[in-house]
C-alpha beads as a LAMMPS data file, in Angstrom:
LAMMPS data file: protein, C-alpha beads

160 atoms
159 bonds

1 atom types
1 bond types

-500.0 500.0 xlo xhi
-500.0 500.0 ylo yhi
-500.0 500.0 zlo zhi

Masses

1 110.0

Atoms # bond

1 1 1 -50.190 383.737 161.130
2 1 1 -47.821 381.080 159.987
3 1 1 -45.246 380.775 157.509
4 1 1 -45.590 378.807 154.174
5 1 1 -42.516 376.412 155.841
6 1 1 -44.424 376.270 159.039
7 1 1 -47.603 375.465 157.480
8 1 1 -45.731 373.053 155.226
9 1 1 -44.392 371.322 158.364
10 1 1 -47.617 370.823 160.474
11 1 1 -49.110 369.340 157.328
12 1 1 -46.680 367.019 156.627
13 1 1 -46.670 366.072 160.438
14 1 1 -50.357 365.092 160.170
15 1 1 -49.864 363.177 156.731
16 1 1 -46.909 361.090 159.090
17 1 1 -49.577 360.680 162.075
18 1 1 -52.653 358.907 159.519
19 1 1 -50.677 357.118 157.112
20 1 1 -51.494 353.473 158.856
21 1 1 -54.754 354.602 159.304
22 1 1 -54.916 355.158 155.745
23 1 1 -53.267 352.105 154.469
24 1 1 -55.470 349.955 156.765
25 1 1 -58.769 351.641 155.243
26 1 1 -57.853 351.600 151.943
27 1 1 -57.027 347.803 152.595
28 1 1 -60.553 347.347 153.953
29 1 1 -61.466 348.825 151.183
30 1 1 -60.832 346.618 148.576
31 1 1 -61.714 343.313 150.526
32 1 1 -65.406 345.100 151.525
33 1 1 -65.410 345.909 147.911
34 1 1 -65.221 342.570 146.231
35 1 1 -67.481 340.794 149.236
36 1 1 -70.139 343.647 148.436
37 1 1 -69.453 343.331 144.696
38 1 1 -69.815 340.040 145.040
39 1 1 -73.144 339.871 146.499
40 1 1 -75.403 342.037 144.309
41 1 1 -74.759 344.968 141.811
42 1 1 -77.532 347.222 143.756
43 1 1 -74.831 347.652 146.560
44 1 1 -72.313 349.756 144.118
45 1 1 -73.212 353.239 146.166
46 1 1 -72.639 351.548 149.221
47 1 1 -69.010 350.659 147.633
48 1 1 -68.422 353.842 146.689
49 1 1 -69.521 354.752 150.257
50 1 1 -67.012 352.724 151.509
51 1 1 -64.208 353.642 148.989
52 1 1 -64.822 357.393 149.760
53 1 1 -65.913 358.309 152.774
54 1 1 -62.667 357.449 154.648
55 1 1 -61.034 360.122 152.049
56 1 1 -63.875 362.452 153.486
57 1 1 -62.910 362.182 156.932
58 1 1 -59.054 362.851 155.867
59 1 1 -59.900 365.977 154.374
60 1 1 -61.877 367.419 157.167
61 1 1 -59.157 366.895 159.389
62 1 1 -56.617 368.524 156.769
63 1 1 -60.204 371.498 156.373
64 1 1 -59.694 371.613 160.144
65 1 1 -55.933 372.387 160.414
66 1 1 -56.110 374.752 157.870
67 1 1 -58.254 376.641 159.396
68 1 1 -56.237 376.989 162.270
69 1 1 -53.572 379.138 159.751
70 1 1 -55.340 382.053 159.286
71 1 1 -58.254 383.825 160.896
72 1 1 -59.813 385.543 157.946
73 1 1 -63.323 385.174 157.319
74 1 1 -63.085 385.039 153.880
75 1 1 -60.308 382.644 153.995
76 1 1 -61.864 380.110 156.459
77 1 1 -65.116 380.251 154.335
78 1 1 -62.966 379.096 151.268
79 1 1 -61.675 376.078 153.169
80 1 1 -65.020 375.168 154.707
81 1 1 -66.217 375.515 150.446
82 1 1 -63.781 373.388 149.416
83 1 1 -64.924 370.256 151.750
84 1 1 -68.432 371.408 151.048
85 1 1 -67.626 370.803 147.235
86 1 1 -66.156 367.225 147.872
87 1 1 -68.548 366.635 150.405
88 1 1 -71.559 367.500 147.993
89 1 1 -69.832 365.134 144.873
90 1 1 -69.176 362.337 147.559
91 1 1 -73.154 362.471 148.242
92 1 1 -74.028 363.565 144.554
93 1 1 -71.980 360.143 142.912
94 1 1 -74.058 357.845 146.012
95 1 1 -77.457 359.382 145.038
96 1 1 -76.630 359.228 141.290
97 1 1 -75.905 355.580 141.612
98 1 1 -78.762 354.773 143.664
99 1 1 -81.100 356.341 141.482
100 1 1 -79.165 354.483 137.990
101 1 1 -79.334 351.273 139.854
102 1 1 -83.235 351.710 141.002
103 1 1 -83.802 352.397 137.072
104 1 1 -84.590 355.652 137.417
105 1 1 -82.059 357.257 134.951
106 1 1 -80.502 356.003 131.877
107 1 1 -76.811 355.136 130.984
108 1 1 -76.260 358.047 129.137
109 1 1 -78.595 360.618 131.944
110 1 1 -75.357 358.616 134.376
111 1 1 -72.721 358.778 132.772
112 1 1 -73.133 362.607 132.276
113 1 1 -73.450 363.234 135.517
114 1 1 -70.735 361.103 137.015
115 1 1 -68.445 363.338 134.521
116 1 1 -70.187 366.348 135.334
117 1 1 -69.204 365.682 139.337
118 1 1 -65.848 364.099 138.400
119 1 1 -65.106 367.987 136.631
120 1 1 -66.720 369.639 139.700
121 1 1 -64.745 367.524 141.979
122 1 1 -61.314 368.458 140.222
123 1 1 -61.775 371.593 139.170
124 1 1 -63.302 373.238 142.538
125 1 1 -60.893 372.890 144.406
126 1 1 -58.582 374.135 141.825
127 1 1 -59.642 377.231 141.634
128 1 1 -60.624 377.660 145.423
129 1 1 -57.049 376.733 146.228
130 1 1 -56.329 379.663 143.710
131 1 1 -58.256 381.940 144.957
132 1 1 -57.192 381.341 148.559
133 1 1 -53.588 381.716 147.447
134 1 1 -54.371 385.778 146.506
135 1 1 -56.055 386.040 149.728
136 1 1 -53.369 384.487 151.972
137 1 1 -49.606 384.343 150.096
138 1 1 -48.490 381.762 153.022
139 1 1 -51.587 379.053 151.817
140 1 1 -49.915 376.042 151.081
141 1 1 -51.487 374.706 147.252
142 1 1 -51.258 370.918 146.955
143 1 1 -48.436 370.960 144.626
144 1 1 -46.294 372.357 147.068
145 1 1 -47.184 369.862 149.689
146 1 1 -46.566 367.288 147.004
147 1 1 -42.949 368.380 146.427
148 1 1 -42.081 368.536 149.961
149 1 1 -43.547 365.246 150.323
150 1 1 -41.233 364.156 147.393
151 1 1 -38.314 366.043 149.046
152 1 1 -38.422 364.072 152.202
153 1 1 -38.831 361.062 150.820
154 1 1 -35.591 361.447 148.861
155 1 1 -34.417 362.754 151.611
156 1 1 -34.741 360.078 153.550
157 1 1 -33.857 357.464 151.128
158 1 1 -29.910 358.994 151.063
159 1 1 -30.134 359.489 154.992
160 1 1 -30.711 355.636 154.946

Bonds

1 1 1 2
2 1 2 3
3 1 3 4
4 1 4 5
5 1 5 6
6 1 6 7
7 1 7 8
8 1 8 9
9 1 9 10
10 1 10 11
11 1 11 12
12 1 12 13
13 1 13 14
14 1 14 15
15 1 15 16
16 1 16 17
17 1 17 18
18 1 18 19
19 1 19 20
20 1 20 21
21 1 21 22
22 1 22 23
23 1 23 24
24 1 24 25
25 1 25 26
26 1 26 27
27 1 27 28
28 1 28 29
29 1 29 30
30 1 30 31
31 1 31 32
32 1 32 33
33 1 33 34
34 1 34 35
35 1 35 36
36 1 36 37
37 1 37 38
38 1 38 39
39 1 39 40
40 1 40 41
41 1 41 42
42 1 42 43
43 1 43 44
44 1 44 45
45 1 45 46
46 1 46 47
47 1 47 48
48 1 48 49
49 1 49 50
50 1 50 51
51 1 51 52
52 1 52 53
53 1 53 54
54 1 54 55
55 1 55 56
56 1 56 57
57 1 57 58
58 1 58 59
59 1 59 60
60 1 60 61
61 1 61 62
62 1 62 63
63 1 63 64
64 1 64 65
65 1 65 66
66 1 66 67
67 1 67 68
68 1 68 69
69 1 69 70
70 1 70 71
71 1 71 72
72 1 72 73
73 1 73 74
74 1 74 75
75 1 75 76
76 1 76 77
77 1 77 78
78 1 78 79
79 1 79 80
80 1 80 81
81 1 81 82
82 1 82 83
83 1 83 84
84 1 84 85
85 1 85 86
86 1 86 87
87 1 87 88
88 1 88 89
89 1 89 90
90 1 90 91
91 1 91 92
92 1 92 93
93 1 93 94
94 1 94 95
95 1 95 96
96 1 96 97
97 1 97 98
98 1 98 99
99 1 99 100
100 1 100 101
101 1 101 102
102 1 102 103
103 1 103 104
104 1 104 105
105 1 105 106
106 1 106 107
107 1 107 108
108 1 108 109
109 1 109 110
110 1 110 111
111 1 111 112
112 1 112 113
113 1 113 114
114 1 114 115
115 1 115 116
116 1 116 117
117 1 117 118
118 1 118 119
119 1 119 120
120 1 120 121
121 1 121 122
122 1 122 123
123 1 123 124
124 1 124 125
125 1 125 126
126 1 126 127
127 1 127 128
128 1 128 129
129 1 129 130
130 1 130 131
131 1 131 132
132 1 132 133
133 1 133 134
134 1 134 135
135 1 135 136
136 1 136 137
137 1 137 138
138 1 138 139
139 1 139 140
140 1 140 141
141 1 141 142
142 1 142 143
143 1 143 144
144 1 144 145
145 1 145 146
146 1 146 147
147 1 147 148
148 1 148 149
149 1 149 150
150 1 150 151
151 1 151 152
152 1 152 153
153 1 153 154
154 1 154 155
155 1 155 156
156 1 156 157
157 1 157 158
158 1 158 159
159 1 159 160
């Protein structure tokens, strides 16, 4: 099992390995987004397809080095539950649209929901991070990958 500093570490190293990759999508992004937008309103799930789905396939590779940090059963179920819970709002928001745009539900019937997936998608993973944290005392929560981020970006600003 690894150390909070070594965990720290490999994660950072795979944020420093994707970050074109992420620039260039989230690029892509916004031009497919107005072209789309531009064409007809009934293709907003497919923009939120587009929007999210390269976030999806981020987090499953961050759900698959985590796994690699500890062995536990219960722990590895946690992390597979916490992509399960984005994955299932990531499909949830697509199908919601879909349906508002097909006039099957009202404003009000979508807008609910869209909050009601936008708590689910914040709040899960809050307190599955939590919960892994008692299980595993080396799991790394996002606010401590966010300070070392922060760190060696400041970091390397003065080396500079």
């Amino acid at each position: 099992m690894l150390t909070k500093e070594k965990r720290i570490e490999r994660l950072l190293e795979q944020d420093d390995s994707q970050w074109r990759w992420g620039w260039g999508v989230a690029i892509a992004t916004v031009v497919m987004t107005f072209l789309i937008a531009a064409q007809y309103r009934l293709y907003a799930p497919l923009i939120v397809f587009i929007s999210f789905f390269p976030y999806l396939c981020l987090e499953w590779r961050k759900t698959k080095l985590l796994l690699t940090f500890n062995e536990n059963a219960r722990y590895q179920r946690l992390v597979y539950t916490d992509f399960g819970i984005q994955w299932l709002c990531f499909v949830s928001t697509i199908c919601l649209l879909a349906a508002y745009y097909a006039d099957l539900l009202s404003p009000i019937l979508a807008i609910a929901g869209l909050f009601g997936i936008g708590a689910l998608s914040i709040l899960g993973p809050y307190v599955i991070n939590r919960y892994l944290h008692t299980l595993d005392p080396h799991h790394v929560r996002g606010k401590e990958l966010r300070e070392a981020r922060d760190q060696r970006f400041h970091e390397s600003k003065t080396n500079t």
